[in-house]
Residue frames as a rotation matrix with the C-alpha (Angstrom) as fourth column:
UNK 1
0.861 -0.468 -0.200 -17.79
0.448 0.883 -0.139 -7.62
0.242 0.030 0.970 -14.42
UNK 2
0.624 -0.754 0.205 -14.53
-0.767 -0.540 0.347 -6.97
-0.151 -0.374 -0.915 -13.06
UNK 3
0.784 -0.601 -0.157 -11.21
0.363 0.648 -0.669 -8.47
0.504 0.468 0.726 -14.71
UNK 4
0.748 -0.664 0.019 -7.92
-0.576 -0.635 0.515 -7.89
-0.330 -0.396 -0.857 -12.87
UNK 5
0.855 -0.477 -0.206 -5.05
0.127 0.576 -0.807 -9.61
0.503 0.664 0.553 -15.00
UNK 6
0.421 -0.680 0.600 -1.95
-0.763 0.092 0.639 -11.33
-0.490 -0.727 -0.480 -13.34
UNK 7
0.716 -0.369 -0.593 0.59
-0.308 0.594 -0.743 -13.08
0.626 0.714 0.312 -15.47
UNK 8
0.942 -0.336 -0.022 2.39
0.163 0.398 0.903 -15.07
-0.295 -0.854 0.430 -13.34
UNK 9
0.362 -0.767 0.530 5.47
0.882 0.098 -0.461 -15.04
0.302 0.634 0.712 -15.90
UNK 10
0.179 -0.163 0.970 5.62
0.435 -0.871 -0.227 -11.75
0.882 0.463 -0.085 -15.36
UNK 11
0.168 -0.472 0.865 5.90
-0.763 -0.618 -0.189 -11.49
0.624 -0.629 -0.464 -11.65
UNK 12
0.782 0.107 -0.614 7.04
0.050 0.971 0.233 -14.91
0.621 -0.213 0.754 -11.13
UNK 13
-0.221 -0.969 -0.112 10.27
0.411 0.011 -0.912 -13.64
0.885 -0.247 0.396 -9.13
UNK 14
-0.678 0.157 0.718 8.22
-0.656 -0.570 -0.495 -11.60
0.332 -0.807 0.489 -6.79
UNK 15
0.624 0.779 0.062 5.46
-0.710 0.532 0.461 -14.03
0.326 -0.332 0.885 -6.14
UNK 16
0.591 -0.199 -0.782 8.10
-0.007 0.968 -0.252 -16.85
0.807 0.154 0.570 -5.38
UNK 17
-0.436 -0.792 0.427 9.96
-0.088 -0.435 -0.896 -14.33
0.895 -0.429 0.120 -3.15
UNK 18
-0.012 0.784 0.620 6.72
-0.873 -0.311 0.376 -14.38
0.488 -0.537 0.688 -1.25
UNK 19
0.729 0.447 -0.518 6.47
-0.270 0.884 0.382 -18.02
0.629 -0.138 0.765 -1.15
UNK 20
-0.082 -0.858 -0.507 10.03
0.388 0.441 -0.809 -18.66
0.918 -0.263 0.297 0.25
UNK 21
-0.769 -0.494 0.406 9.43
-0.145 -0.483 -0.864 -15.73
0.623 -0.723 0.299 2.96
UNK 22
-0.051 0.657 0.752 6.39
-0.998 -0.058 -0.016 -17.14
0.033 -0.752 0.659 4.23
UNK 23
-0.388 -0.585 -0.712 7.59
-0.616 0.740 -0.272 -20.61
0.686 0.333 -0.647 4.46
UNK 24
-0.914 0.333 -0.232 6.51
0.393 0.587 -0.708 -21.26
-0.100 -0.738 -0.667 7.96
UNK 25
-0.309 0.951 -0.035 2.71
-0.525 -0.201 -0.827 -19.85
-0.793 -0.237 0.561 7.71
UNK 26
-0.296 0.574 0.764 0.51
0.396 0.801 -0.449 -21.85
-0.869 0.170 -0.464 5.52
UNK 27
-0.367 -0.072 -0.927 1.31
-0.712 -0.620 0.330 -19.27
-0.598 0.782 0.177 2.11
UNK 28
0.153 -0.020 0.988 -0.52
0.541 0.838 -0.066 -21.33
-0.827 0.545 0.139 -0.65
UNK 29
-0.716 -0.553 0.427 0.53
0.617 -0.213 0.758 -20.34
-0.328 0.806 0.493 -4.40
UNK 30
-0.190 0.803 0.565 -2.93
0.823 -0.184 0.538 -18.65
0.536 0.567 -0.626 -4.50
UNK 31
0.908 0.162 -0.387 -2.47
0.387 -0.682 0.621 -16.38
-0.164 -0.713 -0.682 -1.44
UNK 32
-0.054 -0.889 -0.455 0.89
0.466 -0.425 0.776 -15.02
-0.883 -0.170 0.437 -2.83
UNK 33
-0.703 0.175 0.690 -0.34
0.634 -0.284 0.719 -14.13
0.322 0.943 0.088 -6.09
UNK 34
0.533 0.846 -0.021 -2.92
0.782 -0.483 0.394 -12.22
0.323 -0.227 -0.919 -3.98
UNK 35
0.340 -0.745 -0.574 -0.14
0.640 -0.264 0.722 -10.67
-0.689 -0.613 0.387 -1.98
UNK 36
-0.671 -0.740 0.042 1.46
0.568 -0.477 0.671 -9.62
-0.477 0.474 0.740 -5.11
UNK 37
-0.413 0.230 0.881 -1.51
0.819 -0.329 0.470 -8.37
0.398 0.916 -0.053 -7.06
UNK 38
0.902 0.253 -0.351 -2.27
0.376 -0.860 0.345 -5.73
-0.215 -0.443 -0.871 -3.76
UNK 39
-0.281 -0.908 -0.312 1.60
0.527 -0.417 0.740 -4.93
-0.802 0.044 0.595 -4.09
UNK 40
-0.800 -0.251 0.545 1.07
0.579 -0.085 0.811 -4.02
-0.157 0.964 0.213 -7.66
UNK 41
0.058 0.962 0.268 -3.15
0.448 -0.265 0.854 -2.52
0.892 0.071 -0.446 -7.06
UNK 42
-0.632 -0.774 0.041 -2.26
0.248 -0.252 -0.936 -0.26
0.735 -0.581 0.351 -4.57
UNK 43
-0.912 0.227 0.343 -5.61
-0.308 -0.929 -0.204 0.72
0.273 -0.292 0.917 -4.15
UNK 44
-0.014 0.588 -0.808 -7.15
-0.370 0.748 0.551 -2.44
0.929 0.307 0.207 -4.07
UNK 45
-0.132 0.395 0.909 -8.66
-0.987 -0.136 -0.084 -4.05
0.091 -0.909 0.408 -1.29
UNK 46
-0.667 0.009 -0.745 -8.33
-0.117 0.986 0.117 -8.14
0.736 0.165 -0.657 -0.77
UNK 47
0.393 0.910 0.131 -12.00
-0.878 0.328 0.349 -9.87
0.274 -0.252 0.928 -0.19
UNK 48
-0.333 -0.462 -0.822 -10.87
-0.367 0.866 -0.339 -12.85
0.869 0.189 -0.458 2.07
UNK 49
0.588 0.489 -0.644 -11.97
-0.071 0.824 0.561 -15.84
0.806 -0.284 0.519 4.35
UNK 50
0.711 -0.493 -0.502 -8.44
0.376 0.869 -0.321 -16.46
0.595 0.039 0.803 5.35
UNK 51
0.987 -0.118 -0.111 -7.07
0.014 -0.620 0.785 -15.19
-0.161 -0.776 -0.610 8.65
UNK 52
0.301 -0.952 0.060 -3.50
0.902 0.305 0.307 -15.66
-0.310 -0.038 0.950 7.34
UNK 53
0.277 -0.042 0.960 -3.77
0.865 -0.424 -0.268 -12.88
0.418 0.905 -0.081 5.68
UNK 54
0.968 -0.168 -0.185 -3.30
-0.016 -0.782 0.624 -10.88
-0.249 -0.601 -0.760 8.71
UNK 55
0.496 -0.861 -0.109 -0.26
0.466 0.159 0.870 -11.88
-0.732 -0.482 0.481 8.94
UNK 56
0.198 -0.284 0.938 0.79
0.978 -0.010 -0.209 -11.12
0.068 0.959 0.276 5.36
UNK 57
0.150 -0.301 -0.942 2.48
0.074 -0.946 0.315 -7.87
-0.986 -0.117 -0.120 4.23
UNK 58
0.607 -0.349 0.714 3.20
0.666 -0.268 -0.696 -6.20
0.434 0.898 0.070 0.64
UNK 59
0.663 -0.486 0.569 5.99
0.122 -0.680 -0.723 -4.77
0.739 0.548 -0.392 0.09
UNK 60
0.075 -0.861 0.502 7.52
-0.058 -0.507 -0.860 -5.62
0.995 0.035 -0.088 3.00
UNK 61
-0.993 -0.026 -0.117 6.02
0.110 -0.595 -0.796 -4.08
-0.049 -0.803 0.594 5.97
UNK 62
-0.908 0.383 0.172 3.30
-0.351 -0.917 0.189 -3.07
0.230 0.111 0.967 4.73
UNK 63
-0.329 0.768 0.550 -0.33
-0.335 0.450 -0.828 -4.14
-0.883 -0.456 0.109 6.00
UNK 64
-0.902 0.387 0.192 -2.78
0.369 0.459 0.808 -5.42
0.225 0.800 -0.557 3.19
UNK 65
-0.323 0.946 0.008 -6.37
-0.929 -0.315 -0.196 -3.79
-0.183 -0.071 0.981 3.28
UNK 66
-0.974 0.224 0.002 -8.42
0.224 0.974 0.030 -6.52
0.005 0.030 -1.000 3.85
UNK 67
-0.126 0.990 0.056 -12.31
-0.847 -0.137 0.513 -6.92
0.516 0.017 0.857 3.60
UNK 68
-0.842 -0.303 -0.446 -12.46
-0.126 0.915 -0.385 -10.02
0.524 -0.268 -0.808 6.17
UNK 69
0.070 0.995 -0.066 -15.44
-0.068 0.071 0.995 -11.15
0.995 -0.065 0.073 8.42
UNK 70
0.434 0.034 -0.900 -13.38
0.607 0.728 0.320 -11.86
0.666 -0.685 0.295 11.26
């Protein structure tokens, strides 16, 4: 089993920062909490569907590691 704990409370300023800067792309409240929890899991790797994610960055700039099919 694998548990990866994310209190929103706790990075509710950075996850909202997300939301505001991806305004125009199609950011739902579940793909920014992803966003933040690679920021924060550097070494983590995001298992997704969703081609937005290219677009996405942590920290900035920075790509996301994706696992993607496409």
């Amino acid at each position: 089993m694998i548990e990866i704990r994310f209190d929103f409370q706790d990075e509710r300023e950075a996850t909202l920062r997300l939301l505001r800067k991806y305004v125009d792309t199609p950011m739902s409240f579940a793909d920014a909490c992803l966003v933040r929890m690679s920021e924060l899991h550097r070494s983590a790797q995001v298992l997704t569907l969703d081609q937005d994610f290219a677009a996405y960055r942590r920290n900035g700039r920075e790509r996301i590691p994706l696992i993607a099919p496409w």
